[in-house]
C-alpha positions as protocol buffer text, in pm:
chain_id: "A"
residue {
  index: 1
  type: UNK
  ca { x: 12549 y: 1631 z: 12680 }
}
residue {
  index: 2
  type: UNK
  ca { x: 12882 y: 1659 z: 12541 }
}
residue {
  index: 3
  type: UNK
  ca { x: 13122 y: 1850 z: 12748 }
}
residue {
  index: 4
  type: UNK
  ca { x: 13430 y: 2101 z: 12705 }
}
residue {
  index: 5
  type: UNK
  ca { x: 13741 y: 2159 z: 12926 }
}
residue {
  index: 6
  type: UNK
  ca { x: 13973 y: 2426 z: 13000 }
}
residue {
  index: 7
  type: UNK
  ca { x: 14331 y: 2247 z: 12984 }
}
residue {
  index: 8
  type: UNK
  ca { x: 14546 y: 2602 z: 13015 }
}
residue {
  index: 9
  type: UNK
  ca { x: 14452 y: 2847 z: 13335 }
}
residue {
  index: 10
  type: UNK
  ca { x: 14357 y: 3126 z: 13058 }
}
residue {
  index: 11
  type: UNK
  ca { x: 14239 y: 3120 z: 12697 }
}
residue {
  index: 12
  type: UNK
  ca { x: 14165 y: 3400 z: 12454 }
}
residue {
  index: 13
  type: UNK
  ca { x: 14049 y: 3443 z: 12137 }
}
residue {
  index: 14
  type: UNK
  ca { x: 13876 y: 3641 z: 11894 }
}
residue {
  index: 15
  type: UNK
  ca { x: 13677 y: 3446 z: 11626 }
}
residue {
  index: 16
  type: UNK
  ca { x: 13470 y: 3505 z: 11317 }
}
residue {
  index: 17
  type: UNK
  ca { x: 13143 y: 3288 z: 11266 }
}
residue {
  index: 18
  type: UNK
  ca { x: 12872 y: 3260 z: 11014 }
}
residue {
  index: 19
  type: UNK
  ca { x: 12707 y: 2944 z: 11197 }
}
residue {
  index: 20
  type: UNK
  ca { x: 12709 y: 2715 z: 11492 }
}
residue {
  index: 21
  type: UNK
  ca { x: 12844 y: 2400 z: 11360 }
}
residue {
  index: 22
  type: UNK
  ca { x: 12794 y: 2248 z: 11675 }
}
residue {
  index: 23
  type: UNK
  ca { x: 12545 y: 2122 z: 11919 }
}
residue {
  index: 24
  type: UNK
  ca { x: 12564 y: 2319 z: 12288 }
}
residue {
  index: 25
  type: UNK
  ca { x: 12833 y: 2272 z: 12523 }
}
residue {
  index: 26
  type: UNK
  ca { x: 12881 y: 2231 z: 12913 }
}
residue {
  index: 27
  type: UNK
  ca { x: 13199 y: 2396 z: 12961 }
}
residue {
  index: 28
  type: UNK
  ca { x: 13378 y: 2349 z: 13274 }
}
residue {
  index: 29
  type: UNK
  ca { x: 13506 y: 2739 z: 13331 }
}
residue {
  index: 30
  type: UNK
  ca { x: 13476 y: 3068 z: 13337 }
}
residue {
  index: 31
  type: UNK
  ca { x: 13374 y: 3277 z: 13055 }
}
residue {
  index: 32
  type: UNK
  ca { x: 13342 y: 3630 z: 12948 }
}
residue {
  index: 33
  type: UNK
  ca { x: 13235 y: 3679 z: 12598 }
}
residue {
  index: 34
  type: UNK
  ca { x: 13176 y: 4041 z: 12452 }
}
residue {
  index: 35
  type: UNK
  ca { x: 13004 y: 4056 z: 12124 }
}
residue {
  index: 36
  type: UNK
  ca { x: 13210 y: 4294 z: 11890 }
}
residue {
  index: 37
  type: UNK
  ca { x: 12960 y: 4221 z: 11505 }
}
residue {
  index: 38
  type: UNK
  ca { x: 12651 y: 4096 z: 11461 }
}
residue {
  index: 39
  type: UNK
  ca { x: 12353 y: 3953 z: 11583 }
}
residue {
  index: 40
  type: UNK
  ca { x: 12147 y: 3662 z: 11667 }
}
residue {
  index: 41
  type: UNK
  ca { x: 12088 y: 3519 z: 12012 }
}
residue {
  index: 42
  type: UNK
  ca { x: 12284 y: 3300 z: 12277 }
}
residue {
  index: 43
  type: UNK
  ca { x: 12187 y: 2971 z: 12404 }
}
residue {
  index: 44
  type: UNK
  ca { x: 12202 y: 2926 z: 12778 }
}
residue {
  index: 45
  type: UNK
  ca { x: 12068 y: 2581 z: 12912 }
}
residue {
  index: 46
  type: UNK
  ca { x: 11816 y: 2518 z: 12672 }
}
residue {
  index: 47
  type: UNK
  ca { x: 11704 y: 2907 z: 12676 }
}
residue {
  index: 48
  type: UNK
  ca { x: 11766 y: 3168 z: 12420 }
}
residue {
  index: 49
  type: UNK
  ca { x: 11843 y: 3532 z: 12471 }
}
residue {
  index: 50
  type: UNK
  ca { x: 11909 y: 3812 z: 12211 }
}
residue {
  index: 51
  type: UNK
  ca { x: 12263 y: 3961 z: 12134 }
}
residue {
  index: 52
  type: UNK
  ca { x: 12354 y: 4272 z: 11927 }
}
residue {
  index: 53
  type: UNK
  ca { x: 12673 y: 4440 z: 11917 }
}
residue {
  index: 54
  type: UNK
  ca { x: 12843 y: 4537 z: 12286 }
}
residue {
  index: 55
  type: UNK
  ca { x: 12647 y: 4274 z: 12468 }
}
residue {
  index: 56
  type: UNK
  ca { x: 12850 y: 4055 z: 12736 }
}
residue {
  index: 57
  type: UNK
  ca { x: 12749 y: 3739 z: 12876 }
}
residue {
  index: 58
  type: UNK
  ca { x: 12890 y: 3534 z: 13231 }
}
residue {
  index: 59
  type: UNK
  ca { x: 12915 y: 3198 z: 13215 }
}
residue {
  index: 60
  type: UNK
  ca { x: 12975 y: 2977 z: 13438 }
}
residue {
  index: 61
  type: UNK
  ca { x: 13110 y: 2618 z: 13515 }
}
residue {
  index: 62
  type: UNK
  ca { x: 12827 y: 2355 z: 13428 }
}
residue {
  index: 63
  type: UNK
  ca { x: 12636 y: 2634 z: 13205 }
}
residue {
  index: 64
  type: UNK
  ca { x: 12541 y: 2513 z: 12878 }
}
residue {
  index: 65
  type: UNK
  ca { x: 12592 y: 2759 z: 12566 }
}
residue {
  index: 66
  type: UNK
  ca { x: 12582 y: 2771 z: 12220 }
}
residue {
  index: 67
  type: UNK
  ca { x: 12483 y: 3032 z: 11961 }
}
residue {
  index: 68
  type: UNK
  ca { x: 12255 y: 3060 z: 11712 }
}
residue {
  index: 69
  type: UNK
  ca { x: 12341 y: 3352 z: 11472 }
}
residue {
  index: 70
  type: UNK
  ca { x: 12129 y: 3580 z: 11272 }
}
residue {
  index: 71
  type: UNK
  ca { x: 12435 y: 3800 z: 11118 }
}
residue {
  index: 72
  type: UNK
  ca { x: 12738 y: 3732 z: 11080 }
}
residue {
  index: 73
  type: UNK
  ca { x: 12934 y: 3705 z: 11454 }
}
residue {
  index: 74
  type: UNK
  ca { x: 13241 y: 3846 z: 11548 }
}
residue {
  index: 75
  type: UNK
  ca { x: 13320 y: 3785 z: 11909 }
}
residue {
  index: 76
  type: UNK
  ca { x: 13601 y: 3790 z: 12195 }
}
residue {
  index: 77
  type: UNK
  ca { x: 13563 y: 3501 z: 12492 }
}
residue {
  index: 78
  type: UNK
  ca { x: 13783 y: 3504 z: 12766 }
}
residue {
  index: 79
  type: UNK
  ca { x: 13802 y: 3181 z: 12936 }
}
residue {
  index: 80
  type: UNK
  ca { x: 13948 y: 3070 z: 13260 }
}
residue {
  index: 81
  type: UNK
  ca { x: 13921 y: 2884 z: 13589 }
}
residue {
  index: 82
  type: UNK
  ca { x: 13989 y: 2999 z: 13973 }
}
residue {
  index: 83
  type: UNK
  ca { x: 14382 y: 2854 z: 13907 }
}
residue {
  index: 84
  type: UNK
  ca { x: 14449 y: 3160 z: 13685 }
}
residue {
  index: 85
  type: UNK
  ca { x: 14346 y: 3353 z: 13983 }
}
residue {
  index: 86
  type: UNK
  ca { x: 14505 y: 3153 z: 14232 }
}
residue {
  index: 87
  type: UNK
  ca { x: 14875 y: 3170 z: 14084 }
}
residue {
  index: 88
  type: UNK
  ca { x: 15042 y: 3305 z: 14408 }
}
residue {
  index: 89
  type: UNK
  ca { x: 15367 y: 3294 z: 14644 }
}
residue {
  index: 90
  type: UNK
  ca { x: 15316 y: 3499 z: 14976 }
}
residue {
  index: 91
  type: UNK
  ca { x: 15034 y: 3397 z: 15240 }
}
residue {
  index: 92
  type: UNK
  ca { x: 14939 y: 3780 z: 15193 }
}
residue {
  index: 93
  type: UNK
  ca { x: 14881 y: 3690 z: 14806 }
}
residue {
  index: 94
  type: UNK
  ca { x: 14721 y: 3410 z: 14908 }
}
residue {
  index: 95
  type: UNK
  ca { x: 14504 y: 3562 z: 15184 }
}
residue {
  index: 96
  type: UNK
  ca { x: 14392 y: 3834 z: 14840 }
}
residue {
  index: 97
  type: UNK
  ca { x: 14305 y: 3559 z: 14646 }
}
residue {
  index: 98
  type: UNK
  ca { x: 14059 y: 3380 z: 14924 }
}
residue {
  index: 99
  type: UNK
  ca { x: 13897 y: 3731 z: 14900 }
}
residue {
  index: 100
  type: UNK
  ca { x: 13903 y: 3755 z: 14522 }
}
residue {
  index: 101
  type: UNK
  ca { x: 13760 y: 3438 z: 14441 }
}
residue {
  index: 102
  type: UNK
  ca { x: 13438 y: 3500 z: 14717 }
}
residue {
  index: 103
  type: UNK
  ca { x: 13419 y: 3799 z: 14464 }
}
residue {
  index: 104
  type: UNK
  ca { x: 13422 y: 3631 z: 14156 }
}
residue {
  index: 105
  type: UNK
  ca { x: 13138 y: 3401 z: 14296 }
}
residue {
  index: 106
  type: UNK
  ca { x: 12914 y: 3705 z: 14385 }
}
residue {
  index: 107
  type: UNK
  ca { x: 13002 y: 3807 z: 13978 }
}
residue {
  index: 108
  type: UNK
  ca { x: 12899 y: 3483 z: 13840 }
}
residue {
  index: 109
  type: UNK
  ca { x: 12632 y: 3397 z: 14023 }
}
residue {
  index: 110
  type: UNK
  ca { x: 12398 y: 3738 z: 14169 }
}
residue {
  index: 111
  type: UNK
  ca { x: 12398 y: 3864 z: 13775 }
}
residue {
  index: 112
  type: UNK
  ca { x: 12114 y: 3754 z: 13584 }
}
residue {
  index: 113
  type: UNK
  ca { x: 12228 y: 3440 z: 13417 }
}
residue {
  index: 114
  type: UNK
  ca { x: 11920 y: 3468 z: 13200 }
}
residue {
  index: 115
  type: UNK
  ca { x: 12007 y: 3791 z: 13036 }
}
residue {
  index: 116
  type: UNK
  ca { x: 12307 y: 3920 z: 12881 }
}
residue {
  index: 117
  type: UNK
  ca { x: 12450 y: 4156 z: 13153 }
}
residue {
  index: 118
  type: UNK
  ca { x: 12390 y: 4545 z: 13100 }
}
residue {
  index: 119
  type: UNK
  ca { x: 12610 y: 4776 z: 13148 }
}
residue {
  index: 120
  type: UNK
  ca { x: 12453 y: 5078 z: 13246 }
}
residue {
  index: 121
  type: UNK
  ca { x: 12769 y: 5379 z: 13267 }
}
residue {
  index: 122
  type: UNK
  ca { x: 12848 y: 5415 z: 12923 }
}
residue {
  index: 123
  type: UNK
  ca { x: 13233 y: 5519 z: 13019 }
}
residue {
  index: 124
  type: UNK
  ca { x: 13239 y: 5133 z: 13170 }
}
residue {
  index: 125
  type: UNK
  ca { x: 13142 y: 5027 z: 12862 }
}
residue {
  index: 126
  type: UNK
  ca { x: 13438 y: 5176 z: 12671 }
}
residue {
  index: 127
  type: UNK
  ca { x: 13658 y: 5026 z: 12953 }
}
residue {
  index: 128
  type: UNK
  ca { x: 13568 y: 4701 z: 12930 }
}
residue {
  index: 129
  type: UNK
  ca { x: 13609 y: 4684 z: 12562 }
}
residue {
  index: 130
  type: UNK
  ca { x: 13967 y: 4920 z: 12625 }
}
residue {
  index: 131
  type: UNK
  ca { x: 14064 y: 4654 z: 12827 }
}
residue {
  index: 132
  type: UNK
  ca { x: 13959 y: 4363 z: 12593 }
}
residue {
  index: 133
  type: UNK
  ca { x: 14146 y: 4510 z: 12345 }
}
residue {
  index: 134
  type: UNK
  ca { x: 14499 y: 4531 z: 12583 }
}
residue {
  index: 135
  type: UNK
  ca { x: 14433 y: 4150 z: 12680 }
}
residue {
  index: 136
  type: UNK
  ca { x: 14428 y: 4053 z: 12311 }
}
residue {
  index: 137
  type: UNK
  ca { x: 14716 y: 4238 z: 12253 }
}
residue {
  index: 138
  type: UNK
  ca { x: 14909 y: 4062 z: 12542 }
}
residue {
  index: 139
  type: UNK
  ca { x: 14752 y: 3719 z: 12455 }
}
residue {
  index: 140
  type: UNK
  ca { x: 14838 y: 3748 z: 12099 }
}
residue {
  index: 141
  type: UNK
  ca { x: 15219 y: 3918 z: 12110 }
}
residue {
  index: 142
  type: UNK
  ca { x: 15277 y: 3781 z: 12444 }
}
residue {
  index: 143
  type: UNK
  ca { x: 15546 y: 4035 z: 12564 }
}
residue {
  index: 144
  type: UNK
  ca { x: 15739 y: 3989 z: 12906 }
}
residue {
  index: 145
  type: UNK
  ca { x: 15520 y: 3965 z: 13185 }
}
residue {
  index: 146
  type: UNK
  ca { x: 15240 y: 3914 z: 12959 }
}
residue {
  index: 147
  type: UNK
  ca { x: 15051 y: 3623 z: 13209 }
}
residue {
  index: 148
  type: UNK
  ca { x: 15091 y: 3882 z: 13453 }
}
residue {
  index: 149
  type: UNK
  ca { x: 14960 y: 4192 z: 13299 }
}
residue {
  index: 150
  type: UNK
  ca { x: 14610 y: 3903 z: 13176 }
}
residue {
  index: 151
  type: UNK
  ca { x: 14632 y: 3826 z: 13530 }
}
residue {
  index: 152
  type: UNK
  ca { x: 14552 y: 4201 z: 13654 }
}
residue {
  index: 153
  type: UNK
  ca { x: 14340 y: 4302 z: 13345 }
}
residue {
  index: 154
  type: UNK
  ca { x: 14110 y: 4038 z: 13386 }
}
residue {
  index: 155
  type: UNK
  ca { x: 14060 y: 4192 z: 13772 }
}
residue {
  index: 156
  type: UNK
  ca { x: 14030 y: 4497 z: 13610 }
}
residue {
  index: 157
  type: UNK
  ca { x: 13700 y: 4372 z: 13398 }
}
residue {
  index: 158
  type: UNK
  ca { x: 13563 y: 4195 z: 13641 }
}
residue {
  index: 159
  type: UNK
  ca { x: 13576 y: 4447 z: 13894 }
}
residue {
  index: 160
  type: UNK
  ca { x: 13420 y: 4644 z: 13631 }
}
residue {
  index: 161
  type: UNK
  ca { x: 13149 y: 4399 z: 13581 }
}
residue {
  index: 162
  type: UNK
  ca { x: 13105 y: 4378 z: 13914 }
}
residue {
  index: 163
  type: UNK
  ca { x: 12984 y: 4748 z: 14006 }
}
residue {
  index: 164
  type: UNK
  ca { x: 12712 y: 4687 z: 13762 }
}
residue {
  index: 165
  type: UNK
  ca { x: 12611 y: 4350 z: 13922 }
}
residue {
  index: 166
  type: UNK
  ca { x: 12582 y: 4528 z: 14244 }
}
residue {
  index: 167
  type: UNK
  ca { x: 12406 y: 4809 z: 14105 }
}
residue {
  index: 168
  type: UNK
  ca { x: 12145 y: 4575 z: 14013 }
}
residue {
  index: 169
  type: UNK
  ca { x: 12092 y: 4426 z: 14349 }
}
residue {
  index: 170
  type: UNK
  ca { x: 12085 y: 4753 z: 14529 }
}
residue {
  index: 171
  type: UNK
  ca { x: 11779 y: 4862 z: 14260 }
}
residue {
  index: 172
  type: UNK
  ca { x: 11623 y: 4592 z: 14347 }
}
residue {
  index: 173
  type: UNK
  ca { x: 11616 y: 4389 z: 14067 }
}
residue {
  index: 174
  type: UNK
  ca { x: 11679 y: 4069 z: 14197 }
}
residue {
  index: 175
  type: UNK
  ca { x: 11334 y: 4055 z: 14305 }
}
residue {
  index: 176
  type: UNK
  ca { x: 11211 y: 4072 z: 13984 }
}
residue {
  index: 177
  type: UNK
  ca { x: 11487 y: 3819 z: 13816 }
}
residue {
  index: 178
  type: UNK
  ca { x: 11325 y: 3473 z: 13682 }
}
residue {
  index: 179
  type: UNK
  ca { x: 11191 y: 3235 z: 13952 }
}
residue {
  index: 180
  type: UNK
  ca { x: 11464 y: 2992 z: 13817 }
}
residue {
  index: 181
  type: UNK
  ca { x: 11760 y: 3239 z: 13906 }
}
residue {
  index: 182
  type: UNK
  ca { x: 11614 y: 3344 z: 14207 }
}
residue {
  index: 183
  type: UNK
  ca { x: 11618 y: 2955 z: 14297 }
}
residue {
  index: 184
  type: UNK
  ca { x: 11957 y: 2943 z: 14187 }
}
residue {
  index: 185
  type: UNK
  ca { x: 12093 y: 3233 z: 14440 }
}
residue {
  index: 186
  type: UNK
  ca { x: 11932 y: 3047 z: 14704 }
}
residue {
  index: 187
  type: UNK
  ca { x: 12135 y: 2758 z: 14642 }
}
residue {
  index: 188
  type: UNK
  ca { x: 12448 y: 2917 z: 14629 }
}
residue {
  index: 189
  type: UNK
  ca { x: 12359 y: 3097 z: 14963 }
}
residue {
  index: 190
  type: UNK
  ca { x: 12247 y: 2791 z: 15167 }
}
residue {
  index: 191
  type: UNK
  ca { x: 12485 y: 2509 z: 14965 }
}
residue {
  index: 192
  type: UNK
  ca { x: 12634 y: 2444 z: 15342 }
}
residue {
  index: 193
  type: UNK
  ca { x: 12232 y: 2389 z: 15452 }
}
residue {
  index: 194
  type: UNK
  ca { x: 12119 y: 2050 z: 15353 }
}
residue {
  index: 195
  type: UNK
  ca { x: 11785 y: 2126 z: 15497 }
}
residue {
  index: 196
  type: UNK
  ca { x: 11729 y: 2444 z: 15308 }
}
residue {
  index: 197
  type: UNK
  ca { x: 11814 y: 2287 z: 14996 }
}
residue {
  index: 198
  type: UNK
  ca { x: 11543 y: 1949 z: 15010 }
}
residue {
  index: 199
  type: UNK
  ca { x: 11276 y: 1969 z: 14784 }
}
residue {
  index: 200
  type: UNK
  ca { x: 11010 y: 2010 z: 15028 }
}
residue {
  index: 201
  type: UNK
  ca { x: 11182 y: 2323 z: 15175 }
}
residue {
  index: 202
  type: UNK
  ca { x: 11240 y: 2433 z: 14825 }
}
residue {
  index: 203
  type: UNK
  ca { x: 10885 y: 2389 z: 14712 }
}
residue {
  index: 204
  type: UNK
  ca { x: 10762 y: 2621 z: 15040 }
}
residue {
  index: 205
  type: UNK
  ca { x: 11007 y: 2846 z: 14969 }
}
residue {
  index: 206
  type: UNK
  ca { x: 10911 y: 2917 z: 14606 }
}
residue {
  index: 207
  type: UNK
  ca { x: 10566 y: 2834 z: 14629 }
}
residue {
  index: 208
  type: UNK
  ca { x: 10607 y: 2526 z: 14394 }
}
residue {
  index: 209
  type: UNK
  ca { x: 10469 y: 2211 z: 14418 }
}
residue {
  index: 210
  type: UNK
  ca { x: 10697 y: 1927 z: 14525 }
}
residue {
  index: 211
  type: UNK
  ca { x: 10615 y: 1691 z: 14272 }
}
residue {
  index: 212
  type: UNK
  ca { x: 10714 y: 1957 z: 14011 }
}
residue {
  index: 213
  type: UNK
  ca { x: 11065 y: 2132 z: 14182 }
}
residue {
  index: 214
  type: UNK
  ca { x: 11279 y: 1849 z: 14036 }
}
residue {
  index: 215
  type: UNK
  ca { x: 11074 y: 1895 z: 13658 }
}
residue {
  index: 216
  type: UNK
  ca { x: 11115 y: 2327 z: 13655 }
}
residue {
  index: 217
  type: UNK
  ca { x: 11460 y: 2288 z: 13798 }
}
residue {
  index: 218
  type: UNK
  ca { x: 11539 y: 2077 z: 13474 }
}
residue {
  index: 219
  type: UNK
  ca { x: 11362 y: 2225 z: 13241 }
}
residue {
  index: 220
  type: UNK
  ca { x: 11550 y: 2563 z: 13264 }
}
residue {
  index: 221
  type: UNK
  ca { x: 11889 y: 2420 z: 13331 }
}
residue {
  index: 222
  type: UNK
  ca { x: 11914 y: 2166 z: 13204 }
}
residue {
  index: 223
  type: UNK
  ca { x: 12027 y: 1933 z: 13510 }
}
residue {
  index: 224
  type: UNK
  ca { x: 11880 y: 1712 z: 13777 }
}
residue {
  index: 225
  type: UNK
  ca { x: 11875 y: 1954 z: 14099 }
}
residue {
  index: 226
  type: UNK
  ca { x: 12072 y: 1678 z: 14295 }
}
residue {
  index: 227
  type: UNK
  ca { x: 12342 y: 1682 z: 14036 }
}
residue {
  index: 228
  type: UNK
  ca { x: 12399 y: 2042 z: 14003 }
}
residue {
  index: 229
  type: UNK
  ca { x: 12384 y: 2102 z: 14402 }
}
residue {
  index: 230
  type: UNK
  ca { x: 12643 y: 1801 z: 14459 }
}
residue {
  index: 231
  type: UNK
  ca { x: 12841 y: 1932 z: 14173 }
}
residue {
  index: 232
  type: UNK
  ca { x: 12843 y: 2298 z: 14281 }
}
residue {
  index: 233
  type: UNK
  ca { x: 12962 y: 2154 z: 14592 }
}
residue {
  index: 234
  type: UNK
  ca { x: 13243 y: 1947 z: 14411 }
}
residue {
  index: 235
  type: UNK
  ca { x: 13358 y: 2275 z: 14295 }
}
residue {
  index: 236
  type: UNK
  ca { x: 13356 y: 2496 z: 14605 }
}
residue {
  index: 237
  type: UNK
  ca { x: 13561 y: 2208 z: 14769 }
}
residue {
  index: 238
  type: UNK
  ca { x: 13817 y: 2245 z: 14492 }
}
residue {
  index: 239
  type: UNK
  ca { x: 13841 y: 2570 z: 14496 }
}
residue {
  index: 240
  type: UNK
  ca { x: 13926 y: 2529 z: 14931 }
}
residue {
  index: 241
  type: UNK
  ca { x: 14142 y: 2258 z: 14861 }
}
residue {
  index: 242
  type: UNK
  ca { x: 14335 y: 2459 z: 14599 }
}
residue {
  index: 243
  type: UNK
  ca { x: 14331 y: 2819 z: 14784 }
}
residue {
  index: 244
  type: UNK
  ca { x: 14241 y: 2812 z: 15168 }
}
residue {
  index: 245
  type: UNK
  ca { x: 14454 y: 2645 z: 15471 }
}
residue {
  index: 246
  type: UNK
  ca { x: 14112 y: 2505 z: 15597 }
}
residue {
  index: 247
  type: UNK
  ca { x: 14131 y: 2096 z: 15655 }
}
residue {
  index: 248
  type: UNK
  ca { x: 13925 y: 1878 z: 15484 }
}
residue {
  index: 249
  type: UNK
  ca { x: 13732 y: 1824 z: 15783 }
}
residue {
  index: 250
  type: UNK
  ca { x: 13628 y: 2187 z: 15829 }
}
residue {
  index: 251
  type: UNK
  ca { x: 13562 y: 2247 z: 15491 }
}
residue {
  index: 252
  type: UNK
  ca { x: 13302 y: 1982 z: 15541 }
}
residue {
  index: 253
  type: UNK
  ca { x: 13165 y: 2108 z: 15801 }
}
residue {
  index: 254
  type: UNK
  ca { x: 13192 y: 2458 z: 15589 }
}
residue {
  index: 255
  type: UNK
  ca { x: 12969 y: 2256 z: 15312 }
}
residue {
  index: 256
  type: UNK
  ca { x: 12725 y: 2078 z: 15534 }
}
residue {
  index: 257
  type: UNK
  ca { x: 12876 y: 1750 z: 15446 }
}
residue {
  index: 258
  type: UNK
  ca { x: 12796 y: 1487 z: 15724 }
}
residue {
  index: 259
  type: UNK
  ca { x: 13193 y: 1390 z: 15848 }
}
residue {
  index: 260
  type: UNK
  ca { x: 13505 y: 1409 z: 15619 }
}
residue {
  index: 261
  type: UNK
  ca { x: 13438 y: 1046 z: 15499 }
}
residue {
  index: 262
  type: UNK
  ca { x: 13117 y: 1181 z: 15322 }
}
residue {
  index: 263
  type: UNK
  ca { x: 13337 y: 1463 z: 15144 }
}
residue {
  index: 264
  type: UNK
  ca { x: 13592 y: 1245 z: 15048 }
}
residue {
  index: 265
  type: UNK
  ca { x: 13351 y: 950 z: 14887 }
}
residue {
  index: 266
  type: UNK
  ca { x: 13125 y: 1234 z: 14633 }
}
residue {
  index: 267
  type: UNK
  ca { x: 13499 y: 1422 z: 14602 }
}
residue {
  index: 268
  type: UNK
  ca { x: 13644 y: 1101 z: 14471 }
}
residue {
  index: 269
  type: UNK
  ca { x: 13347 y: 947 z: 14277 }
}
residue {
  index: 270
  type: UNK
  ca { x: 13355 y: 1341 z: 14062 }
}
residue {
  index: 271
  type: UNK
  ca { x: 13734 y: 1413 z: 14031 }
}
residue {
  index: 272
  type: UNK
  ca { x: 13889 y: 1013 z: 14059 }
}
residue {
  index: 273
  type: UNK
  ca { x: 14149 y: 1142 z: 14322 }
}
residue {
  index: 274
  type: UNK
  ca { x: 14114 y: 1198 z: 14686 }
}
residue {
  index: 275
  type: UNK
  ca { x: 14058 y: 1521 z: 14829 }
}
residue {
  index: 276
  type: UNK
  ca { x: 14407 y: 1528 z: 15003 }
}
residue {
  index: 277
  type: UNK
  ca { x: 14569 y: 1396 z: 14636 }
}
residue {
  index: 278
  type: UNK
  ca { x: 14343 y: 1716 z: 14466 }
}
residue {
  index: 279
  type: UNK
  ca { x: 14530 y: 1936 z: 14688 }
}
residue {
  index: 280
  type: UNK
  ca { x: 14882 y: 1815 z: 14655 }
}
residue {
  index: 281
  type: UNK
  ca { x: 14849 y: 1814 z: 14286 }
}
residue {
  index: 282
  type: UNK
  ca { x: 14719 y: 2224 z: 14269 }
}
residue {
  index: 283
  type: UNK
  ca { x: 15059 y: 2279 z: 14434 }
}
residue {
  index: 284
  type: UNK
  ca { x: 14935 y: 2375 z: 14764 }
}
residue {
  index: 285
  type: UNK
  ca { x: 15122 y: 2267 z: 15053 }
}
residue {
  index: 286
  type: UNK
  ca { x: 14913 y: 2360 z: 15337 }
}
């Protein structure tokens, strides 16, 4: 599967498309992306889901996504990785963005990856797209102070989105969420559990057989379930190496990885750098 990086902490853009001239992408960040025209539907790890004008999607790292358009598309994506959120001087700024980024994981990952994401108050609505609008404005005329004012308008949609992600969860519709996203949440919650995350303990938990885990788990994502565990882990670890004080002992013992040797082999054999040589180069001298 052909893959796309993020080189820059933040990209923006606003594009105009008639077709998909390409095959679907992993992309290895963040994404927002609010429909402004059209129609047609967006492809999510081998799954397609409708789209209309106003709808927003989350994306995550390791998603897969592509479109497949009906009408003509006009669209804005936002695009960015836990460094644009990380870009800070004080421990107290520090300490904020520890907090933040837990946040941005409950965002990402408790919505319902399978659907576009709904938001319910109309006035949030308008707010989201207000604030789209300022963020192209910055991005495009980029002003004094501009990678500032992305920084805290970003928070400001997110925090948005965010309201509406919890309102889901408190109506209880997480329960009723696809068996593959409720499978996905449970791996996010227990990723420092090894034992909670074996097939067989899988397989009880979801009433699955064990011979057929692996096969579902693939099917809708598009990834072994070994890969995308040991790569979700990959990422948490950068994201402590980059934005926490915590060793790179604890934070294996944080991510139920057997010692620090363990940690350091799968870190190296993913990013080609040590876990200490990770850190040094994200500019954090803890």
């Amino acid at each position: 599967m052909e893959q796309k990086v993020l080189y820059r902490p933040f990209e923006l853009y606003v594009s105009d498309m008639d077709c998909w001239g390409q095959r679907p992408l992993v992309y290895h960040f963040f994404e927002i992306v609010q429909i402004l025209e059209g129609r047609g539907s967006r492809e999510v790890n081998n799954n397609h889901f409708p789209y209309d004008q106003g709808s927003i999607f989350l994306f995550t790292p390791l998603d897969c996504r592509g479109f497949d358009i009906e009408e003509p598309t006009r669209f804005c994506s936002i695009r960015f990785s836990e460094m644009f959120l990380g870009q800070c001087k004080t421990k107290a700024e520090k300490e904020r963005t520890t907090e933040w980024l837990r946040q941005l994981e409950h965002i990402f990952f408790h919505h319902n990856r399978f659907r576009e994401l709904k938001i319910r108050r109309p006035e949030d609505g308008r707010m989201i797209s207000g604030l789209i609008h300022h963020m192209v404005e910055e991005y495009t005329h980029k002003p004094p102070l501009y990678e500032e004012n992305l920084k805290h308008l970003v928070t400001l949609v997110l925090n948005i989105l965010s309201r509406n992600v919890t309102d889901d969860t408190v109506a209880g519709h997480v329960q009723q969420e696809p068996l593959i996203n409720r499978i996905l949440l449970y791996i996010h919650e227990h990723i420092g559990n090894p034992e909670k995350l074996r097939i067989e303990h899988l397989a009880e938990r979801f009433n699955l057989s064990a011979n057929y885990v692996s096969e579902y788990f693939r099917k809708f994502t598009g990834e072994s379930l070994q890969r995308y565990i040991t790569q979700y882990k990959v990422r948490l670890v950068e994201q402590r190496l980059a934005h926490s004080p915590l060793t790179v002992s604890q934070i294996a013992g944080e991510l139920g990885y057997t010692d620090e040797s363990h940690l350091s082999r799968q870190f190296r054999k993913y990013n080609g750098q040590s876990p200490v040589a990770y850190r040094k180069s994200a500019g954090r001298g803890y």
